[in-house]
N, C-alpha and C positions, 0 to 999 in steps of 0.2 A: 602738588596735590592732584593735580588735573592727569599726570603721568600715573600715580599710585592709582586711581579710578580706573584707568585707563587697562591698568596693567592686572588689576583683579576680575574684572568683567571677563576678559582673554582669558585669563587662570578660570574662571565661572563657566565659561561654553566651553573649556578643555571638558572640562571633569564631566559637566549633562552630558557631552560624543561621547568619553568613555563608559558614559553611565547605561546609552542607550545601546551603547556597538555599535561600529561601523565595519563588520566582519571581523576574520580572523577568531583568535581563541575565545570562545565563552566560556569555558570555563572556568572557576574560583575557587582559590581555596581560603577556608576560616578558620586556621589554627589545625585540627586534624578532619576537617570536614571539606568537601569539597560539590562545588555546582555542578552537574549535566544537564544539559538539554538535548531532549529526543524527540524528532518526530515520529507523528504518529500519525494515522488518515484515520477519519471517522469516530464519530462519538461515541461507541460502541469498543471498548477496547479496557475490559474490566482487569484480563490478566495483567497490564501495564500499571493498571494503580495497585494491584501489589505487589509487582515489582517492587516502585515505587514506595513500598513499606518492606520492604525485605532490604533493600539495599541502603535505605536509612541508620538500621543498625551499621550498617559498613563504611557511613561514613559519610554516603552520596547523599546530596540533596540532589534526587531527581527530579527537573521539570517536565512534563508532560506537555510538548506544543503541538498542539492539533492543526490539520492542515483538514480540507475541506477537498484537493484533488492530488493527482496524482503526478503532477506537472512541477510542481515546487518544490517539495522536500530535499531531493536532491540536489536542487538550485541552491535552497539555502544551507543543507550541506556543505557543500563545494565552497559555498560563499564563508562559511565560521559563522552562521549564523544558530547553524545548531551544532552538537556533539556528533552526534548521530542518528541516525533513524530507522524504523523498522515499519515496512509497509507493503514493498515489491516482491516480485518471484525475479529471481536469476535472468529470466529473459528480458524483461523490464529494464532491470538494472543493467544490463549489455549493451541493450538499445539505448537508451538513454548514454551513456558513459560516450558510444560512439557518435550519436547525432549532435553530442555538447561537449564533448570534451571534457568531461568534468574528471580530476583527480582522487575519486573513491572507491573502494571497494570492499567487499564483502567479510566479515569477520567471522561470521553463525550462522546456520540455519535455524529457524525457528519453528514455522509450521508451514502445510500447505491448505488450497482452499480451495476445493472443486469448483468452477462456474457454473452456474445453474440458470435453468430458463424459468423466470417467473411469470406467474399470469396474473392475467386482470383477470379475478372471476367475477366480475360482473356481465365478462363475454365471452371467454373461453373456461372449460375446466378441465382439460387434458390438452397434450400437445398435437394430437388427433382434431382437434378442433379449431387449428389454425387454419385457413381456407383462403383462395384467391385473394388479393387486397388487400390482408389483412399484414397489419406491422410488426417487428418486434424490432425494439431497438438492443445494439450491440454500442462496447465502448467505441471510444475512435482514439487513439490510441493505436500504434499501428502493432503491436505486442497482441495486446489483449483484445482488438477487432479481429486478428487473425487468429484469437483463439476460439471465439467468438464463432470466427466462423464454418472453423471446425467439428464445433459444439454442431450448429446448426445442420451442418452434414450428419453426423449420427444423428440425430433426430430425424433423418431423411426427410428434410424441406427443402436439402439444395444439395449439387452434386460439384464438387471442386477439380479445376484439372488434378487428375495423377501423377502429372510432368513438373508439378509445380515446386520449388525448390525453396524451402526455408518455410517465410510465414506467408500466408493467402494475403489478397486483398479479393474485394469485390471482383476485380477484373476476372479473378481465375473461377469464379462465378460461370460452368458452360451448363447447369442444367438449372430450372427451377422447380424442382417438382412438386412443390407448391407454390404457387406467383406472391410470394410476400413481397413486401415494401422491406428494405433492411436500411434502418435510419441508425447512425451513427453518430453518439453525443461523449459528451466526456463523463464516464465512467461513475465522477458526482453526481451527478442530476439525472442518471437514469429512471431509480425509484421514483422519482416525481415526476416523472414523464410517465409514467404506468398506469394510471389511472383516464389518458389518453388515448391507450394503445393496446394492442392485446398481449403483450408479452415482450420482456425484457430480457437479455444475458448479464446479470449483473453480479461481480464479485462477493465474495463472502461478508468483507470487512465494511462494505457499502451497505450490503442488504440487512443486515442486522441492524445499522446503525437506523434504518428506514423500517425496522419493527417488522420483517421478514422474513419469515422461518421454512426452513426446507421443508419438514412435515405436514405444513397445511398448503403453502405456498408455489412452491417449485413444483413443478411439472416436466421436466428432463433435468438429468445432471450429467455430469462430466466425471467417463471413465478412470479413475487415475490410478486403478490395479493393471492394466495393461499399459507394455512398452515401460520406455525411458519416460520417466517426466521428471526428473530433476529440474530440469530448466523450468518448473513451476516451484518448486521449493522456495518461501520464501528466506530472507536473509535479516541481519541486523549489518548495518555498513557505515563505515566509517573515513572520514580523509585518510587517502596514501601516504600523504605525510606523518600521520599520525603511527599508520602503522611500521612505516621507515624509522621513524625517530626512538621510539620503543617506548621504555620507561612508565613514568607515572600515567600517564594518561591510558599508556594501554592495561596497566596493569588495576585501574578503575573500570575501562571497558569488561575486563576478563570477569570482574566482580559480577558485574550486570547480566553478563551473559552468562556465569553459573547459577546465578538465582533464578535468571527465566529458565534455566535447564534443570527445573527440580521439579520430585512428584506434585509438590503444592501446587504449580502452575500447569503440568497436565491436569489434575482433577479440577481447576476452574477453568480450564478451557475445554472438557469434557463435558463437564456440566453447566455451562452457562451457554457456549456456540451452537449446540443441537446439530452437533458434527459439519457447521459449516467450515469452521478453521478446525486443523485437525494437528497435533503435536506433531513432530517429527523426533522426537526422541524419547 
């Protein structure tokens, strides 16, 4: 009797591990229906919940897992914690893949999303108004602080070496033609630091979710008619293995990624972002 206790308890913490994951695949299938889980960054991400209903008819129960920074998703990617995620620009995902090693890569592009300088108007109201002393914080993130910083440079408050090769850091900082303080946080908790400080470089997908709007808000943006910017494009990505091994699972992704590829999800990302994320097809 003492063995049979014994031997169901065992069989009982099998099934809660498999119940909660311990990596590997998440996804499930229920007869003709099957689980995804996508990450996703920030609360502000309206075209994914109809995704989310576009691809129900097809079969997917899509999960929406929100992530709060920029540092995990693809962790948990990598890990089979999620299916896949849609959050990064191309350079992001580069960076990251090289500094961790992680096994994923990129399936679609989705949209891009100009950076822009926010202000605190309770002290500044143009970008003309930023003066000696005065802060703006950039991600830190070594991607999006070097783009950051290049933001900053076109707004002529600082002058970057010309010799400089790839992405900036501070270092390459040889003018300041306005003596700002440039504080560097992770790319989440920018907006809450704003009300601090006099100005922020904070992404599309952050700043919305923080009730930020380019039209009243921003104060410089980020060229992205001139030059290459691809390497800002964002993507949808998925494990290598996944796209090595082919079959159902990709041909689930491919579903996903023609729904967000239709005019219904340009027109609510047209009209609900106020051209901070901008379609790319």
């Amino acid at each position: 009797m003492k063995k049979l206790i014994v031997l169901l308890l065992a069989l009982g913490l099998l099934l809660t591990f498999a119940a909660c994951g311990g990596g590997g695949d998440t996804a499930t299938g229920d007869g003709d229906r099957h689980h995804l889980r996508v990450g996703i960054v920030g609360a502000f991400n309206i075209h994914w919940e109809v995704i989310q209903e576009m691809v129900a008819e097809e079969g997917i129960d899509l999960e929406l897992v929100y992530f709060s920074d920029f540092m995990t998703p693809n962790r948990a990617l990598n890990e089979g914690d999620i299916d896949l995620n849609a959050f990064q620009h191309v350079m992001f995902l580069e960076a990251d893949i090289e500094g961790n090693g992680y096994e994923i890569e990129p399936i679609a592009e989705t949209l891009i999303s100009p950076l822009n300088i926010f202000a605190n108007h309770d002290r500044i109201a143009s970008i003309a108004d930023l003066q000696d002393g005065h802060t703006v914080a950039i991600p830190s993130d070594p991607t999006n602080s070097g783009r950051a910083l290049r933001l900053l440079e076109a707004a002529g408050l600082i002058r970057l070496d010309p010799n400089v090769e790839g992405i900036p850091s501070q270092f390459d900082i040889i003018e300041r033609i306005v003596d700002i303080e440039i504080l560097e946080a992770e790319a989440g908790i920018l907006a809450n630091m704003l009300p601090d400080i006099e100005a922020a470089a904070i992404n599309g997908t952050n700043a919305l979710s923080a009730g930020l709007r380019l039209e009243t808000d921003s104060i410089f943006a980020e060229d992205i008619t001139q030059g290459d910017v691809s390497a800002l494009n964002n993507v949808i990505v998925v494990r290598t293995e996944d796209v090595e091994a082919g079959g159902l699972r990709m041909e689930l992704f491919d579903i996903i990624v023609n729904a967000y590829h239709t005019d219904r999800i340009r027109d609510v990302m047209l009209e609900e972002f106020g051209g901070a994320l901008l379609p790319l097809w």
